[in-house]
N, C-alpha and C positions, 0 to 999 in steps of 0.2 A: 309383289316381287316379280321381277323381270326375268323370262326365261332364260334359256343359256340358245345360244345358238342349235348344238347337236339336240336339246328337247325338241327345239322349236320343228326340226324337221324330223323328228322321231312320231311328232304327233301331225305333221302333214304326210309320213308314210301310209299311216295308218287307216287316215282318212281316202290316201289313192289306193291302199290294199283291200277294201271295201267294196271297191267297183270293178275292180281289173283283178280274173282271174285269166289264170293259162291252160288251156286243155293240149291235147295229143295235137292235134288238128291247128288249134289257133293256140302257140304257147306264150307265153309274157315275154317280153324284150326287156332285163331287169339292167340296167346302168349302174355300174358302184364309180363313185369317183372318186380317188384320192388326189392330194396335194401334187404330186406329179405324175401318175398314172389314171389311166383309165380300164375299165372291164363291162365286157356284154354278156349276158348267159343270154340263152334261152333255156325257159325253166315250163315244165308239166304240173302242173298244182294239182293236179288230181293224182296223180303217183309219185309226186313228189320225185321225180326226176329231172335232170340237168339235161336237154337234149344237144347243143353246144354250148361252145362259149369262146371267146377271143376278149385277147387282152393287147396292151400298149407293149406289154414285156415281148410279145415273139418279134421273132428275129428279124424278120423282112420291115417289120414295121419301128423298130430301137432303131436300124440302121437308117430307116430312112430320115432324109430332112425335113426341119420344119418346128415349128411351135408346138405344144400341146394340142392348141385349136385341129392343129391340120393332121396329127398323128389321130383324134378321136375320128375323123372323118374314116382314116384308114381302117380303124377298129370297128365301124360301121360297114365297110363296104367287106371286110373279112368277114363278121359277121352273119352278112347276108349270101356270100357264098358258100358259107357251111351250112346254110341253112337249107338255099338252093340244091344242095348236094344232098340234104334228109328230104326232100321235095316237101320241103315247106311255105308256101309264101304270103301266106296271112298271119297276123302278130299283132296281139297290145302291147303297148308300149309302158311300157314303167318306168318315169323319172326318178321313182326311190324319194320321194325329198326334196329335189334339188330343183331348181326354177329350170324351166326349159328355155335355155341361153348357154351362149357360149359353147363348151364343152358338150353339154347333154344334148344342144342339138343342134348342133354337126355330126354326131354319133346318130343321131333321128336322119337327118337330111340324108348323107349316106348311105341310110339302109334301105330308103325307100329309093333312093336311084341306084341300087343296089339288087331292086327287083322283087323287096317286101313291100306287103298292103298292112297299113297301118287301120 
């Protein structure tokens, strides 16, 4: 029996959730992607806290021009300035699933010329 797509990367989550945790210090960079949006947290796995997060939805970044490609860039480079601003700049990266292309990384490239260490 042939997986279904949403298994198929439910169970390559799993296997990146395995390796990659988030502390206070060095949090997770977790990626959700939908169909025309994108979102970054930075997440604490040890308290189970959100420390930021930025999306495709705020306003400076809907308004601006461009493709999905070039908006995730945007959510990358926002991302790494909230993070700047919690003086954070070391981060694993969590693609969630999703092949590291396109979308999920432009949202990577970004954040690291954005002035996090991956």
């Amino acid at each position: 029996m042939a997986l279904k797509k949403q298994d198929r990367r439910e169970r390559i989550k799993k296997r990146i959730r395995k390796v990659v945790l988030g502390t206070n210090s060095s949090p997770r960079l977790c990626v959700y992607r939908s169909n025309n949006q994108i979102y970054a947290q930075l997440i604490d796995d040890k308290s189970g806290n959100t420390l930021a997060n930025a999306s495709s939805l705020e306003k400076d970044i809907v308004s601006a021009a461009g493709n999905k490609t070039v908006k995730a860039a945007l959510v990358g480079k926002l991302i790494a300035e909230k993070a700047k601003a919690i003086n954070i700049e070391q981060v694993v990266f969590d693609r969630n699933g999703y092949l590291y292309h396109g979308r999920v990384k432009s949202v990577a490239e970004a954040a690291r010329e954005g002035g996090l260490k991956f």
